[in-house]
C-alpha atoms as one frame of an Amber mdcrd trajectory, in Angstrom:
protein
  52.019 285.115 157.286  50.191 281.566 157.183  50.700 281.548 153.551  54.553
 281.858 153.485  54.841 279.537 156.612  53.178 276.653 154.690  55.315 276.934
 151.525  58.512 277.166 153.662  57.354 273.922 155.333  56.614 272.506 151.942
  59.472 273.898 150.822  61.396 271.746 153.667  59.435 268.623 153.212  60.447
 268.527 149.519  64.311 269.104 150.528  64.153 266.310 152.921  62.585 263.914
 150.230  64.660 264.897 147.527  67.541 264.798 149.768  66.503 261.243 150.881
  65.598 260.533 147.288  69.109 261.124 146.315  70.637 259.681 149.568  68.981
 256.179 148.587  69.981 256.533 144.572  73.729 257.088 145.370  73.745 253.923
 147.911  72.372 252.075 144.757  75.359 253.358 142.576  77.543 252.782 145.514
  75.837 249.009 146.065  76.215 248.066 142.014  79.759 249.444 141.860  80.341
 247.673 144.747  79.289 244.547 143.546  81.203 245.296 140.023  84.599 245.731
 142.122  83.705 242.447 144.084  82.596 240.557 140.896  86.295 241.487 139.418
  88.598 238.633 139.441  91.668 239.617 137.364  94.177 242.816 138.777  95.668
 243.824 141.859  93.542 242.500 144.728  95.052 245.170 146.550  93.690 247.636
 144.811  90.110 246.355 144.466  90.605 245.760 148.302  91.107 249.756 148.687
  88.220 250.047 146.323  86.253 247.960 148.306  87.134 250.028 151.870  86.123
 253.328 150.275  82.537 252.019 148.638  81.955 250.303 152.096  82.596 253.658
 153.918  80.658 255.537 151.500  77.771 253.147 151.719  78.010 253.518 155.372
  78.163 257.131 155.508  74.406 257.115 153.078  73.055 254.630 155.272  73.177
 257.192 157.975  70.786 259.717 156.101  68.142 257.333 154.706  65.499 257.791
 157.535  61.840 256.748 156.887  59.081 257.799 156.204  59.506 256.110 152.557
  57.391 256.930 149.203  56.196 253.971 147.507  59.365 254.606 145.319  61.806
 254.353 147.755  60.639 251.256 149.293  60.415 249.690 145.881  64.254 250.680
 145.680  64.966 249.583 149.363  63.747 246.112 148.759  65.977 246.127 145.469
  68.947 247.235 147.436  68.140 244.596 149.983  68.798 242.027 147.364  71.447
 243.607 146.125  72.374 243.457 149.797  72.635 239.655 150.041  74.815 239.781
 146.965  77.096 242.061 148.305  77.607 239.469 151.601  77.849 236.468 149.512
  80.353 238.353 147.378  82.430 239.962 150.367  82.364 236.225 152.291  83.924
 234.327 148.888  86.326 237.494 149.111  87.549 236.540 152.462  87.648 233.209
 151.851  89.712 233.518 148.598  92.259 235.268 151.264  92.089 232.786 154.054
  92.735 230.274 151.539  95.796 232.043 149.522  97.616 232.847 153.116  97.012
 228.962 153.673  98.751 228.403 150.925 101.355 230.994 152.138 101.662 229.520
 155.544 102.476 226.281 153.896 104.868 227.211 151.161 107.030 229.272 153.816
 106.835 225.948 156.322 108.517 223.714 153.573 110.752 226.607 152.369 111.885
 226.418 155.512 112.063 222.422 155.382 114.452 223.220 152.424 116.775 225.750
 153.410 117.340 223.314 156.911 115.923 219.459 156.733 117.589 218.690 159.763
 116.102 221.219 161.786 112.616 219.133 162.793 114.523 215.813 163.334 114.713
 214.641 167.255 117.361 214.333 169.390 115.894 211.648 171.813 118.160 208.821
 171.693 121.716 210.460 170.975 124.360 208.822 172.858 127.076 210.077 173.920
 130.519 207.955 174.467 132.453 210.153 177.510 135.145 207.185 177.644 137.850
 209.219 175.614
């Protein structure tokens, strides 16, 4: 009875590892597509913007099962992913700016549309006089 309670706790410990093992290799993937999609400056920002969502949410979800104890492996591949990390929030923070800048530019173009369609609109009225003498 000993016997077969020590390999099912084996057994266990290597299911958690590999488990873990593959938790951590699919946040990589998930990290370097990640940064692929973010790298991408041509196409539908829309669509990269989706893209972006679902890797985030994904990456999120693995971050929830990679508990420690660590190998000597998987802390060589954490402090790779914690580089790749940094990239990822240097990469998301040019995306945002990018799109604080282009609805800038959107704000502006629809204020002098605007300007166009109806130049009078802005001008004052102070000083209008009126002649009630007829």
């Amino acid at each position: 009875m000993e016997g077969s309670d020590s390999i099912e706790s084996s057994k266990s410990i290597y299911d958690e590892w590999t488990s873990l093992m593959e938790a951590l290799q699919t946040f990589y993937e998930a990290t370097n597509e990640l940064i692929q999609v973010l790298q991408q400056g041509e196409g539908d920002r829309d669509v990269r913007i989706e893209q972006i969502q679902v890797l985030l949410k994904q990456r999120d979800e693995l971050l929830k099962s990679i508990q420690p104890p660590f190998s000597e492996h998987e802390q060589a591949l954490g402090k790779q992913l914690v580089q790749l990390n940094r990239q990822v929030e240097q990469l998301l923070q040019q995306q945002k700016r990018e799109i604080q800048q282009d609805m800038k530019k959107l704000s502006l173009q629809k204020k002098s549309n605007k300007k166009y369609t109806n130049p009078y609109e802005s001008l004052a009225t102070d000083g209008v006089f009126y002649d009630k003498r007829n």
